[in-house]
C-alpha positions as CSV (number, residue, x, y, z in Angstrom):
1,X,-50.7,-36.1,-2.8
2,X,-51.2,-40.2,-3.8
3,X,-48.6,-41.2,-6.7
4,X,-51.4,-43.4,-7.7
5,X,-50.1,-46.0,-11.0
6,X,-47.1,-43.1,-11.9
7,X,-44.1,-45.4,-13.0
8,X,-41.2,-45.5,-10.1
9,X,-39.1,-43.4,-12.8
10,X,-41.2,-40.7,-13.3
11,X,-41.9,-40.6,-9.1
12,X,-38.1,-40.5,-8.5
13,X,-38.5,-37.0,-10.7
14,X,-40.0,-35.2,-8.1
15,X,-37.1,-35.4,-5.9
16,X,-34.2,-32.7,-6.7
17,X,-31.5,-34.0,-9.1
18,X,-29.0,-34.1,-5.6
19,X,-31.3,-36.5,-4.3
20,X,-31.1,-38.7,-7.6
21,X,-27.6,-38.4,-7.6
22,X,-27.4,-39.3,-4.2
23,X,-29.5,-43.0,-5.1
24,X,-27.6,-43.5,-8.3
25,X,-24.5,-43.9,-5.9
26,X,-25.8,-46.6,-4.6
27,X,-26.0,-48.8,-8.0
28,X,-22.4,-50.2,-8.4
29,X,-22.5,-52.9,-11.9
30,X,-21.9,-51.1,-14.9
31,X,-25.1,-53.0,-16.4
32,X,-26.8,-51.4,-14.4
33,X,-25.8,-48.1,-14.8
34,X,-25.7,-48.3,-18.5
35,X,-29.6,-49.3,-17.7
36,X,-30.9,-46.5,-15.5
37,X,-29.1,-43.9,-18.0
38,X,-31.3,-45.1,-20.9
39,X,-35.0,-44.1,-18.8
40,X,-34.9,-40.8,-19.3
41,X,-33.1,-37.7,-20.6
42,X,-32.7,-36.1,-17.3
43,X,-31.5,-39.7,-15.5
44,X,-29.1,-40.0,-18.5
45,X,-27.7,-36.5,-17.3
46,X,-27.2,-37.3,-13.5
47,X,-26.0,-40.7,-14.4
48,X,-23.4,-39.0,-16.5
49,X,-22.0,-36.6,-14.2
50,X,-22.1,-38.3,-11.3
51,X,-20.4,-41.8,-13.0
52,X,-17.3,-42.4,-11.7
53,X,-16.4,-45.7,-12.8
54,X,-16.4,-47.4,-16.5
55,X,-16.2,-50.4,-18.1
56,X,-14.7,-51.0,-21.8
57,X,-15.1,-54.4,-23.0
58,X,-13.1,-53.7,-26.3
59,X,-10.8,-51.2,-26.5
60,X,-10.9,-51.0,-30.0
61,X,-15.4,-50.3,-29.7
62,X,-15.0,-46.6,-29.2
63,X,-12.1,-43.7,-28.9
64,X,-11.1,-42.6,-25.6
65,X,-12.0,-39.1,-26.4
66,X,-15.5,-40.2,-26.6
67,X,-15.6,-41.8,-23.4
68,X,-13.7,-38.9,-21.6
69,X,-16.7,-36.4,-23.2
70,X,-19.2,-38.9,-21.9
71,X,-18.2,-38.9,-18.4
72,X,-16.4,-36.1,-17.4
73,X,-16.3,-37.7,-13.9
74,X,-14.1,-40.3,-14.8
75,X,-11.7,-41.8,-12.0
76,X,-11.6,-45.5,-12.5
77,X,-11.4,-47.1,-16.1
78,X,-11.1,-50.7,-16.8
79,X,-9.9,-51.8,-20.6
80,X,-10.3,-55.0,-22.0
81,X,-8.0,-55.6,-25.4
82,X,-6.8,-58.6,-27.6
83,X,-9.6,-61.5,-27.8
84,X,-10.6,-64.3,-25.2
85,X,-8.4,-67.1,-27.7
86,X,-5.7,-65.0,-26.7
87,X,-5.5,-66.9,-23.4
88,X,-5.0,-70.2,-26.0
89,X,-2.2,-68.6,-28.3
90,X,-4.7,-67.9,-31.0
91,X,-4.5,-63.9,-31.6
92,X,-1.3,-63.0,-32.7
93,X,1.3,-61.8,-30.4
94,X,1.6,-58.2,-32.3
95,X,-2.5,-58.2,-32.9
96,X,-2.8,-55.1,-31.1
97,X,-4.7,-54.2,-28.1
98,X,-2.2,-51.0,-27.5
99,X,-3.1,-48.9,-24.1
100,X,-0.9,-45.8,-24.8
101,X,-3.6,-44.4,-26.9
102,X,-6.1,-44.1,-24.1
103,X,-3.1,-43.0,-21.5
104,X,-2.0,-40.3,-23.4
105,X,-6.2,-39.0,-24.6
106,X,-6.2,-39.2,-20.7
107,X,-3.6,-37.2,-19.8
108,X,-4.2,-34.8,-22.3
109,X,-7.9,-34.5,-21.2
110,X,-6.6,-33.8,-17.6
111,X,-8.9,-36.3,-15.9
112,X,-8.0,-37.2,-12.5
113,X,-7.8,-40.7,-13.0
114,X,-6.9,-43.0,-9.9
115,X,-8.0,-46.2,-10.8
116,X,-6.9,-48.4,-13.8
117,X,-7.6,-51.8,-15.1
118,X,-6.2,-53.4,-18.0
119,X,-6.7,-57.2,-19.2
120,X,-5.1,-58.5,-22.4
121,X,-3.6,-55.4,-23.4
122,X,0.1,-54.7,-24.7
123,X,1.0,-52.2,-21.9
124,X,4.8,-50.2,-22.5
125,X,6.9,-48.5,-20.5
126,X,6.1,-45.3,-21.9
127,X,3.1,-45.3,-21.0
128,X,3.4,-46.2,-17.5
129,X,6.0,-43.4,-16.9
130,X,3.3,-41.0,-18.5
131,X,0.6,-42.7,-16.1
132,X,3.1,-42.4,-12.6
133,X,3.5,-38.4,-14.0
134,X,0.0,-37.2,-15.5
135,X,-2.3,-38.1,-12.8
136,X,-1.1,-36.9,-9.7
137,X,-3.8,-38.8,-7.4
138,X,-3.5,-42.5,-8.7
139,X,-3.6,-45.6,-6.6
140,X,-4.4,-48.3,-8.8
141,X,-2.9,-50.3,-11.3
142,X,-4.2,-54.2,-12.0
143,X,-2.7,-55.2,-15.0
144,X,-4.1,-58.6,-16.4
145,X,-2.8,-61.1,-18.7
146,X,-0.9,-58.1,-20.3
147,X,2.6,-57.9,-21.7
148,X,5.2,-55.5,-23.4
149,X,6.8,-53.4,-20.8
150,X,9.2,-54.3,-18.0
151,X,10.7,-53.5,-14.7
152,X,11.8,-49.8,-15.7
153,X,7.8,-49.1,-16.2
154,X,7.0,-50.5,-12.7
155,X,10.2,-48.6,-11.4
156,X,8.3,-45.6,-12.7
157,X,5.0,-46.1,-10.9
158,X,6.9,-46.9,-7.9
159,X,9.0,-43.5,-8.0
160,X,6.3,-41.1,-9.1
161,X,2.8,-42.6,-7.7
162,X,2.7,-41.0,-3.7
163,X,-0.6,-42.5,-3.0
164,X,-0.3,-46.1,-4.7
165,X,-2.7,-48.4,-3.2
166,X,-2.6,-51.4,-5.1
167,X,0.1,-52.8,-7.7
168,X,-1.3,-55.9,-9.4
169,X,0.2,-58.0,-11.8
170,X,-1.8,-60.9,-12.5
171,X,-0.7,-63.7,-15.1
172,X,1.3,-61.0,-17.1
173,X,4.7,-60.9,-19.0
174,X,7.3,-58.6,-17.8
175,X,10.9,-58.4,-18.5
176,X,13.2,-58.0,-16.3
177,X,15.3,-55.1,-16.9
178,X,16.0,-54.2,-13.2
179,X,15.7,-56.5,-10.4
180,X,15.9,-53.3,-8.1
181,X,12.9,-52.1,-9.3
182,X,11.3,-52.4,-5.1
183,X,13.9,-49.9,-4.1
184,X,12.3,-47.4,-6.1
185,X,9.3,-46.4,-3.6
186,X,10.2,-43.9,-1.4
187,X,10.6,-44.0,2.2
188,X,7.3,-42.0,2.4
189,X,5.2,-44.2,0.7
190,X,2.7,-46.1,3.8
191,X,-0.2,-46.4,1.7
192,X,0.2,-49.6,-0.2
193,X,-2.9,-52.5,0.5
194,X,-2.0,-54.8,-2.7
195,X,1.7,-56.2,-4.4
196,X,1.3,-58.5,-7.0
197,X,4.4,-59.4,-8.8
198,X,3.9,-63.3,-8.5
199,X,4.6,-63.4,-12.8
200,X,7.7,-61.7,-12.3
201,X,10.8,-64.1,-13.1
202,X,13.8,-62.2,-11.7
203,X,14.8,-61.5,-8.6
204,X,14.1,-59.1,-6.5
205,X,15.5,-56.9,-3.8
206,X,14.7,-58.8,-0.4
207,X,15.7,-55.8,1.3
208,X,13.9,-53.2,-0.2
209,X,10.9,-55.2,0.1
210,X,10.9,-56.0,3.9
211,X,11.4,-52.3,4.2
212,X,8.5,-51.2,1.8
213,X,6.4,-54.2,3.8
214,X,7.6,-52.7,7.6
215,X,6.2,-49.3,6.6
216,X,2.7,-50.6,5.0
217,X,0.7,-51.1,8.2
218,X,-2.5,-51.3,5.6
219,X,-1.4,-54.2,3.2
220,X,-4.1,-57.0,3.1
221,X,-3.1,-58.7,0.4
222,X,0.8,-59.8,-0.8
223,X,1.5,-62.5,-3.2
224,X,5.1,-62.9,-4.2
225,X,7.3,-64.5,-6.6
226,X,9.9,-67.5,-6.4
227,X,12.8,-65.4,-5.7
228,X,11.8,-64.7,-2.3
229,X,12.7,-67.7,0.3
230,X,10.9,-68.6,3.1
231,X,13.5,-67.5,5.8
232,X,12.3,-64.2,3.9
233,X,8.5,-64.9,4.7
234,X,9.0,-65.5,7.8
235,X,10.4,-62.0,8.9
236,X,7.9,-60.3,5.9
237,X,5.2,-61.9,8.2
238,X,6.6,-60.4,11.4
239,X,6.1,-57.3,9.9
240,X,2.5,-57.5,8.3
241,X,0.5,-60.0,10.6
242,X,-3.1,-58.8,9.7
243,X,-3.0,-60.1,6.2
244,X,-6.1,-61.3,4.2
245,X,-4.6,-62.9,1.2
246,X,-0.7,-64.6,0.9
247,X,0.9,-66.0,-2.0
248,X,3.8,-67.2,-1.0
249,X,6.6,-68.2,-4.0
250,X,9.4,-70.5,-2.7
251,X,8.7,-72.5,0.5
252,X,12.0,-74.4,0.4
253,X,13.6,-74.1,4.0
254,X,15.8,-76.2,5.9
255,X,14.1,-78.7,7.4
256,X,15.7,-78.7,10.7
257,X,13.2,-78.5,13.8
258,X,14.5,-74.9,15.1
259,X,13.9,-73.3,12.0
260,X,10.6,-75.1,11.0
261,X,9.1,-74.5,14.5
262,X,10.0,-70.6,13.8
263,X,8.6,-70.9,10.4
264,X,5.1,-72.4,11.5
265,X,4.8,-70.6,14.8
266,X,4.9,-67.1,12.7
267,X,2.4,-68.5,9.8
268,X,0.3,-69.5,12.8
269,X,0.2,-66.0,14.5
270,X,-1.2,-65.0,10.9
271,X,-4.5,-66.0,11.5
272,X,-6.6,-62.8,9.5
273,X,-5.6,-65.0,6.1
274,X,-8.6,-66.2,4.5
275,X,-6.5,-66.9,0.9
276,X,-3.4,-68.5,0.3
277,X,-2.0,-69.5,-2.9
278,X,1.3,-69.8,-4.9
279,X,4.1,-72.5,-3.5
280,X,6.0,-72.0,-6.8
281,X,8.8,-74.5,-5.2
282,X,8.0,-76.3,-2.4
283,X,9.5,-78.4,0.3
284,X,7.2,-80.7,1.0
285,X,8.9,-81.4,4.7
286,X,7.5,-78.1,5.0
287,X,3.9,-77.9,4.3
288,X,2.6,-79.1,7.6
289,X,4.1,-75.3,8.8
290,X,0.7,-73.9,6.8
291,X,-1.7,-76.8,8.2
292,X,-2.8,-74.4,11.1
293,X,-4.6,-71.8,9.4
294,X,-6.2,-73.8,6.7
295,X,-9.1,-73.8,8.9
296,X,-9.4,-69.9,8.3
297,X,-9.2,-70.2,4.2
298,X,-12.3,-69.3,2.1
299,X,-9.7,-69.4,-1.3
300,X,-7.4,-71.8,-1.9
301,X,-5.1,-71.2,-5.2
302,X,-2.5,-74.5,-5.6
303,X,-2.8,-74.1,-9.7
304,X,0.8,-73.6,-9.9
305,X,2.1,-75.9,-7.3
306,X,3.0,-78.9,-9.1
307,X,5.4,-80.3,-6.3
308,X,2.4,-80.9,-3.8
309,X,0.8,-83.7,-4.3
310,X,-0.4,-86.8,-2.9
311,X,-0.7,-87.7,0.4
312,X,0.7,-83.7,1.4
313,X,-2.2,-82.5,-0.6
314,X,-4.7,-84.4,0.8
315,X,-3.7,-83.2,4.2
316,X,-4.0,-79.6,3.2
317,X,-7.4,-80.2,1.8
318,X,-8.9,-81.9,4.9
319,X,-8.0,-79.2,7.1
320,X,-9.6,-76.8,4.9
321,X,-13.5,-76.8,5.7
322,X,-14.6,-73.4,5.1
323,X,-13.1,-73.1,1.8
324,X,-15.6,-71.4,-1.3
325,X,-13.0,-71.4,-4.2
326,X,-10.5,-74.3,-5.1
327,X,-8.4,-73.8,-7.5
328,X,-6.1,-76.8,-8.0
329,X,-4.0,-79.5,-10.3
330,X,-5.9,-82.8,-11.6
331,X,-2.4,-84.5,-9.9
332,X,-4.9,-84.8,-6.7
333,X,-6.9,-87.2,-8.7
334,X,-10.8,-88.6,-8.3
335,X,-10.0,-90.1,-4.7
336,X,-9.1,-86.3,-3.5
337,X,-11.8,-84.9,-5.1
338,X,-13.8,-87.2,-3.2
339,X,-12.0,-86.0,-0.2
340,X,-12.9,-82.1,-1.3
341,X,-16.3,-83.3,-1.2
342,X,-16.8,-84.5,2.2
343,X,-14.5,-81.7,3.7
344,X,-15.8,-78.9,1.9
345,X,-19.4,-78.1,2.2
346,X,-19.0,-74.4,1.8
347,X,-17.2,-74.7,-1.9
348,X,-18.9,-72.8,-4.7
349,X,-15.9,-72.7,-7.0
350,X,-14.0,-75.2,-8.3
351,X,-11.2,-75.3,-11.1
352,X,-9.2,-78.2,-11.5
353,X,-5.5,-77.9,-14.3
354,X,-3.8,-80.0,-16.2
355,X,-0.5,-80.6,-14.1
356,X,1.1,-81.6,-17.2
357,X,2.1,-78.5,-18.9
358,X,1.5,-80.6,-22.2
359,X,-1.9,-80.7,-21.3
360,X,-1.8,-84.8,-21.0
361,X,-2.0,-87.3,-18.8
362,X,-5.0,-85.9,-16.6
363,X,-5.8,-87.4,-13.0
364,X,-9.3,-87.2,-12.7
365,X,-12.3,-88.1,-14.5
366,X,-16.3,-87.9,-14.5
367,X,-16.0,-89.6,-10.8
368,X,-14.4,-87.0,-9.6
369,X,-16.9,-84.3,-10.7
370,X,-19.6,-86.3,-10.1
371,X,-18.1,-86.9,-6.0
372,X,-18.0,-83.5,-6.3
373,X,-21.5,-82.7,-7.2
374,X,-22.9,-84.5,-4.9
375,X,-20.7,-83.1,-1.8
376,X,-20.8,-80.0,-2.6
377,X,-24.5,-78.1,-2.4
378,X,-23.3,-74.6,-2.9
379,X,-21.5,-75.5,-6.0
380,X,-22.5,-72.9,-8.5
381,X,-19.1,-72.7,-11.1
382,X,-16.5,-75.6,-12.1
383,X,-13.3,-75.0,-14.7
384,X,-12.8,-78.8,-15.2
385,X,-9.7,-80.7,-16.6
386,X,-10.5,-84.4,-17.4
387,X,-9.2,-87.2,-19.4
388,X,-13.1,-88.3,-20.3
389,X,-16.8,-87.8,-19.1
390,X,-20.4,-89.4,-19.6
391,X,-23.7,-88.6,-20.0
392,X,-24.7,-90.7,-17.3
393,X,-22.6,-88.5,-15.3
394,X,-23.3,-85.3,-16.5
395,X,-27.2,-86.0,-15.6
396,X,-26.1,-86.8,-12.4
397,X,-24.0,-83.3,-11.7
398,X,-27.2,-81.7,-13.2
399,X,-29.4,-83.1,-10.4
400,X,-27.2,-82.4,-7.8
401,X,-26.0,-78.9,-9.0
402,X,-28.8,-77.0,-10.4
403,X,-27.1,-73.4,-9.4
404,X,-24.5,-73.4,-12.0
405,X,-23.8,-69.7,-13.2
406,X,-20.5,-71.0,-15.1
407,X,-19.8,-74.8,-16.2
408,X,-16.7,-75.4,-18.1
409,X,-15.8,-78.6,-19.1
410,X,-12.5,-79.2,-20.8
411,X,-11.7,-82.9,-22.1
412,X,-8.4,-83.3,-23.3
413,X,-9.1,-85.1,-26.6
414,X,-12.0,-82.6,-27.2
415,X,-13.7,-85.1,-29.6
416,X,-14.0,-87.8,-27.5
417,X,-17.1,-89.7,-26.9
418,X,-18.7,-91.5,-23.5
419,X,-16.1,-93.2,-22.3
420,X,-18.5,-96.0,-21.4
421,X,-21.1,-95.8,-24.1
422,X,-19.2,-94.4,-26.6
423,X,-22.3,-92.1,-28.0
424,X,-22.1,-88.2,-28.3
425,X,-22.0,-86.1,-24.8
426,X,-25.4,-84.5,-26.4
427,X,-27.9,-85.7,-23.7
428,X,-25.2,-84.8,-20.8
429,X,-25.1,-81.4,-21.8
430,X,-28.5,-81.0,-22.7
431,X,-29.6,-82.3,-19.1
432,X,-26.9,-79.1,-18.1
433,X,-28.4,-77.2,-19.5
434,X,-32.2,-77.8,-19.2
435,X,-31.3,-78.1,-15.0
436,X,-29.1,-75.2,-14.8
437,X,-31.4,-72.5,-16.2
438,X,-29.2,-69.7,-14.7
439,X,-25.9,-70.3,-16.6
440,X,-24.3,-67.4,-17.9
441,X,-20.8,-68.8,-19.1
442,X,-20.8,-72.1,-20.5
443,X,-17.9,-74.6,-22.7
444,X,-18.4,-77.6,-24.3
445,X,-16.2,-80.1,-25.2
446,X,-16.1,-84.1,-26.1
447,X,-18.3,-85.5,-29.2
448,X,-21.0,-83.4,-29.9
449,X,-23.5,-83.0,-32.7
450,X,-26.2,-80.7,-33.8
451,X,-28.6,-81.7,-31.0
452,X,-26.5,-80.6,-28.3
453,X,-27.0,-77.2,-29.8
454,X,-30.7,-77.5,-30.5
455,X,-31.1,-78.0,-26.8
456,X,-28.6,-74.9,-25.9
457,X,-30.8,-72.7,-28.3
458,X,-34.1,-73.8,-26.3
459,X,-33.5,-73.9,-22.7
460,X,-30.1,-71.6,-21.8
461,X,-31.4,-68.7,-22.2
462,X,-29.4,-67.0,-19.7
463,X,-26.1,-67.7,-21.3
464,X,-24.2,-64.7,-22.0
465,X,-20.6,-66.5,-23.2
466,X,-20.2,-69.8,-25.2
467,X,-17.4,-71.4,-26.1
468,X,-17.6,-74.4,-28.5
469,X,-14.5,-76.5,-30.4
470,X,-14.6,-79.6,-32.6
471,X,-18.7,-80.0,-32.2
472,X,-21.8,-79.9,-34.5
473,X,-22.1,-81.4,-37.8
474,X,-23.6,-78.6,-39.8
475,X,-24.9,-75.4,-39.8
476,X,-28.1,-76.4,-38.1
477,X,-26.2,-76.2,-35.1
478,X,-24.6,-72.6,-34.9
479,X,-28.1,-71.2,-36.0
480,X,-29.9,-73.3,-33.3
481,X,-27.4,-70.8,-30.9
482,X,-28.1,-67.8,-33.1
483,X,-32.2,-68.3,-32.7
484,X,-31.9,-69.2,-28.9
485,X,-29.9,-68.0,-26.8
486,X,-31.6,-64.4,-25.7
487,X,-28.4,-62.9,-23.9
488,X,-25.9,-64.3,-26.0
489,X,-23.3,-61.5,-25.9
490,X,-19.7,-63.8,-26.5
491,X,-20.0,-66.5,-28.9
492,X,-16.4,-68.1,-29.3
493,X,-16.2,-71.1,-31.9
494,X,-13.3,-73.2,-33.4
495,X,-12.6,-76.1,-35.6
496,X,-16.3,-76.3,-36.0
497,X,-18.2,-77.1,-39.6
498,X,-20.0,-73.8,-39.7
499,X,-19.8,-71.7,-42.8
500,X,-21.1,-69.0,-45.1
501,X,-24.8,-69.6,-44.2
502,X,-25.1,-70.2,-40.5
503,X,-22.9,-67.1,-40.2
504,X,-25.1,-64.6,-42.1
505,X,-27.9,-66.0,-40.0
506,X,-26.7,-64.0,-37.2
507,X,-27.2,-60.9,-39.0
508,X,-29.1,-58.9,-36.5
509,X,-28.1,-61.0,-33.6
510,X,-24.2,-59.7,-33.7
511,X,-25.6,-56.3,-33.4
512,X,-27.1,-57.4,-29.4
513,X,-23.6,-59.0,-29.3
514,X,-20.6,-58.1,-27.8
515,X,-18.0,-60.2,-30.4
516,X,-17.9,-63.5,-32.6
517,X,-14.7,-65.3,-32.8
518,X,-15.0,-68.0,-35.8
519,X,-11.5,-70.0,-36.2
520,X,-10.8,-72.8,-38.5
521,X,-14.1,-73.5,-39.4
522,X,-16.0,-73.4,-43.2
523,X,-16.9,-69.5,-43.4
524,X,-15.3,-67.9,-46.6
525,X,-13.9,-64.6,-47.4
526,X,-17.3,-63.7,-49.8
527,X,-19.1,-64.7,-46.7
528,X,-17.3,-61.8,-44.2
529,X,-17.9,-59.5,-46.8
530,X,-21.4,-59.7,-47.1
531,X,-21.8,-59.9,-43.3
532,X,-19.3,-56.1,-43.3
533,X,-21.8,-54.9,-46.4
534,X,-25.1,-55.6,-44.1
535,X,-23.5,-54.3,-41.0
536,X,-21.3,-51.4,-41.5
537,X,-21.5,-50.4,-38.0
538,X,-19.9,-54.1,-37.2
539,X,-15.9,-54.3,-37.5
540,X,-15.1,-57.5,-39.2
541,X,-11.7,-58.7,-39.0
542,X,-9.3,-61.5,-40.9
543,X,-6.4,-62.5,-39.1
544,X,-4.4,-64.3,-41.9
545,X,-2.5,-67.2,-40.4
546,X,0.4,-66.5,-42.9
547,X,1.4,-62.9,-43.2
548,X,3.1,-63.3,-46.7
549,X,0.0,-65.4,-47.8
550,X,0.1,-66.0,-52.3
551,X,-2.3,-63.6,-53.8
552,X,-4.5,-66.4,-55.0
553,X,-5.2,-67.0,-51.1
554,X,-7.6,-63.5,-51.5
555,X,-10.0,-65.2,-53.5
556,X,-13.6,-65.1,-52.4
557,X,-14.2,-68.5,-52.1
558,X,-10.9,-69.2,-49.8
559,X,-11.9,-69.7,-46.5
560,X,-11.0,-67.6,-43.7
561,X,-8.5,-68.9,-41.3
562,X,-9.8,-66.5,-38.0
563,X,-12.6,-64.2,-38.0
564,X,-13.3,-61.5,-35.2
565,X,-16.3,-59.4,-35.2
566,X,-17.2,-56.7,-32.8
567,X,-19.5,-53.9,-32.5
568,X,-17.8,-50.5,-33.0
569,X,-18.8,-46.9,-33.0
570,X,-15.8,-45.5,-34.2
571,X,-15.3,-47.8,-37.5
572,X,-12.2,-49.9,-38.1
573,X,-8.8,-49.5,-36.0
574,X,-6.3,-47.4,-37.2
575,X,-3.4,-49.8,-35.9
576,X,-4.4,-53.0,-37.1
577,X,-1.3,-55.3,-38.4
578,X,-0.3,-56.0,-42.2
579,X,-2.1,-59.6,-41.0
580,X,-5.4,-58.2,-40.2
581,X,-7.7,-57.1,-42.6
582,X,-10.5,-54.9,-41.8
583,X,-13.5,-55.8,-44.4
């Protein structure tokens, strides 16, 4: 029997749904999956059952009911909560973003949940008790840029979770409420292959951790915090010498020769670690005890060690030639960047801070991107930092690195112009974008008018998130983005001259979209409510800057200090603030 022109979908129907099953297990991205489960009714049934892992972007875009009765095989659930401007202290503190909800629908629904992932979310430690005692198989907890619990939670998951796998706190905010919090796994728990608790700021038990490390023959990855010294290290390395991934928190130690040759001859023996990161406090008499397995590094994390610098850093860097992600302070200035060009042919990812935690006083410039541009063929995402940038040289980064996927560009005064020609960055970005047609995450920043976004709309139309501050002169601009921009799914704008009418050009656009954030720009309270009366299925929230804001504020025509919009299927939050108002 020939198949003949039958679609691949309807061929795959011949085959028993085990065997369907069997392929769908195969297809990992959550894109994806949402994508195969739309072909057919009987795909959408397999691909509903058999889904094991789920992705929501918005915690606040559907109940956790509805997602349990949608995949009753649920075992790994990541949660995404307060807005992308929360990274920039722009949502509100007490916004919301509250995970107990979707613990406690859990628990009551009796899924076996093992895996979960939260990022921006206000996690307490309520609900991390309920978590280490309602889901008796879970090894997983990554816990993001969240905040509002404490040790006592993380004593909980350490008590009650037999089969923990991987604790990961990653740029979160925990209090400190017991320091003895390490003590708390029992002496029968061997399974652990991640520890996180580089955030942490207390101490912690250097006993009880040595122990926990001695019995966890799997851990690949550990990254600690400052309270843990190096004469520490050096005996937690004796005891787990096959790791991947170090982050080391204090590396003051005496510098006398016996106990720096004891030091470097145990980092040394550690040569499985392709990523290294941390140095919280440093001794800089020390650093040449790491030197030997830089060669091994693929990932090299320095974003926090502001004691490194100069001539120390630029030793680190040349012994580091098989490294694909730099992350690293602007202290190392255009002449090491130039030095991370010629080392570092392998580098696809580069992110360069402001060491001053001001945000001033930048060390590198466009000659430091461009060195990198041209050094670095495998370049395809940059996070950049600088004090001012060109046109002439943002052509020249476009020639040389047409594989961008992300290109974010942060310049400190983010109206400035050319620093050499003084006109608008338009033609820089524009060359970006017209050489980089695969970008997916892009931000903007110097002196930038409408044109700049006339040439987004028309040749990125790959970007899925843009970020944009202080550009465009009208509303041209936004509706340039709005008209373009195929696979726009995160559009993020501030202090931007967009109002009433560029907004409600988006109409149908927002409902493709994932979220809008609009702050401090021209769009009015009539505007938002004309935008919620066309799209009721769209939440459309105002986050009042002032909480005890004079009546007369409410008017219509006042304009709107922070607008969030976001697709919903369940209708406006039931926890939203006194501050937010849900239109």
């Amino acid at each position: 029997m020939g198949f003949g022109s039958i679609p691949s979908w309807e061929i795959m129907n011949y085959f028993p749904e085990e065997v369907v099953e069997h392929v769908f297990g195969f297809v990992s991205s959550h894109k994806d999956r949402n994508a195969i489960s739309l072909v057919c009714k009987s795909w959408h049934r397999i691909e509903r059952n058999s889904r094991a892992s789920v992705l929501v972007a918005n915690c606040y875009s559907i109940t956790p009911d509805r997602v349990i009765c949608r995949f009753p095989a649920l075992r790994s659930l990541t949660l995404k909560g307060k807005p992308h401007f929360a990274d920039f202290n722009l949502v509100p503190n007490d916004w919301g973003g509250h995970v107990y909800p979707w613990i406690d629908a859990l628990a009551r629904g009796r899924v076996n949940l093992e895996d979960l992932r939260l990022k921006r979310m206000v996690v307490t430690d309520q609900g991390l008790d309920l978590i280490s005692k309602a889901f008796g198989n879970f090894k997983s907890l990554v816990l993001v840029s969240c905040d509002g619990f404490s040790t006592d939670g993380l004593a909980a998951i350490a008590a009650n979770c037999r089969h923990l796998r991987e604790l990961d706190l990653q740029e979160s905010e925990v209090e400190d409420h017991r320091g003895q919090w390490l003590s708390c796994f029992p002496e029968s728990c061997t399974s652990l292959v991640t520890l996180n608790f580089a955030c942490l700021k207390g101490d912690v038990s250097l006993a009880a951790l040595e122990r926990l490390i001695a019995r966890s023959p799997n851990l690949r990855s550990l990254r600690m915090n400052q309270s843990v010294p190096a004469k520490a290290l050096e005996r937690i390395l004796a005891s787990s010498p096959r790791l991947l991934d170090l982050g080391i928190g204090s590396f003051l130690h005496d510098p006398d020769v016996e106990s720096f040759t004891k030091l470097q001859d145990r980092i040394q023996r550690c040569n499985s670690i392709r990523s290294l990161s941390g140095f919280l406090e440093v001794n800089p008499l020390c650093l040449p005890a790491i030197h030997p397995i830089c060669s091994n590094l693929t990932y090299l994390n320095l974003s926090y060690a502001a004691m490194i610098h100069g001539s120390e850093l630029i030793k680190i860097i040349r012994n580091c030639n098989k490294l694909e992600k730099l992350w690293i302070l602007d202290n190392i200035g255009d002449s090491g960047l130039g030095i991370v060009a010629s080392c570092c042919k392998e580098l696809q990812e580069l992110r360069v801070f402001p060491s001053d935690p001001d945000g001033f006083g930048t060390g590198v410039t466009e000659e430091g991107l461009v060195a990198i541009s041209i050094g670095c063929p495998k370049l395809n995402s940059i996070l950049y930092f600088c004090q001012q940038m060109t046109n002439a040289a943002l052509i020249t980064v476009a020639k040389n690195s047409p594989n961008f996927i992300r290109f974010r560009l942060c310049i400190l005064d983010p109206t400035k112009p050319d620093a050499v020609t003084m006109e608008p960055l338009d033609e820089g970005f524009g060359a970006i974008v017209r050489s980089c047609r695969n970008i997916r995450r892009l931000s903007l920043s110097g002196l930038l008018t409408d044109k700049v976004f006339f040439y987004i709309g028309m040749y990125a139309e790959n970007v899925e998130m843009l970020s944009v501050a202080f550009a465009g002169d009208s509303d041209k601009a936004m509706v340039s983005i709005l008209n373009g921009c195929k696979k726009l799914r995160k559009l993020e704008i501030m202090d931007s001259p967009f109002g009433d009418s560029a907004l409600l050009t988006g109409v149908r656009k927002y409902e493709t979209m994932r979220s809008l954030w609009m702050s401090s720009c021209d769009v009015t309270l009539a505007g938002c409510k004309a935008l919620a009366r066309e799209m009721p299925r769209l939440n459309v929230e105002i986050i009042h800057e002032d909480p005890h804001r004079m009546e007369g504020d409410d008017s219509d025509g006042h304009k709107v200090e922070k607008m969030f919009l976001y697709r919903s299927l369940v209708g406006p939050r039931s926890d939203a603030p006194e501050f937010v108002s849900t239109l």
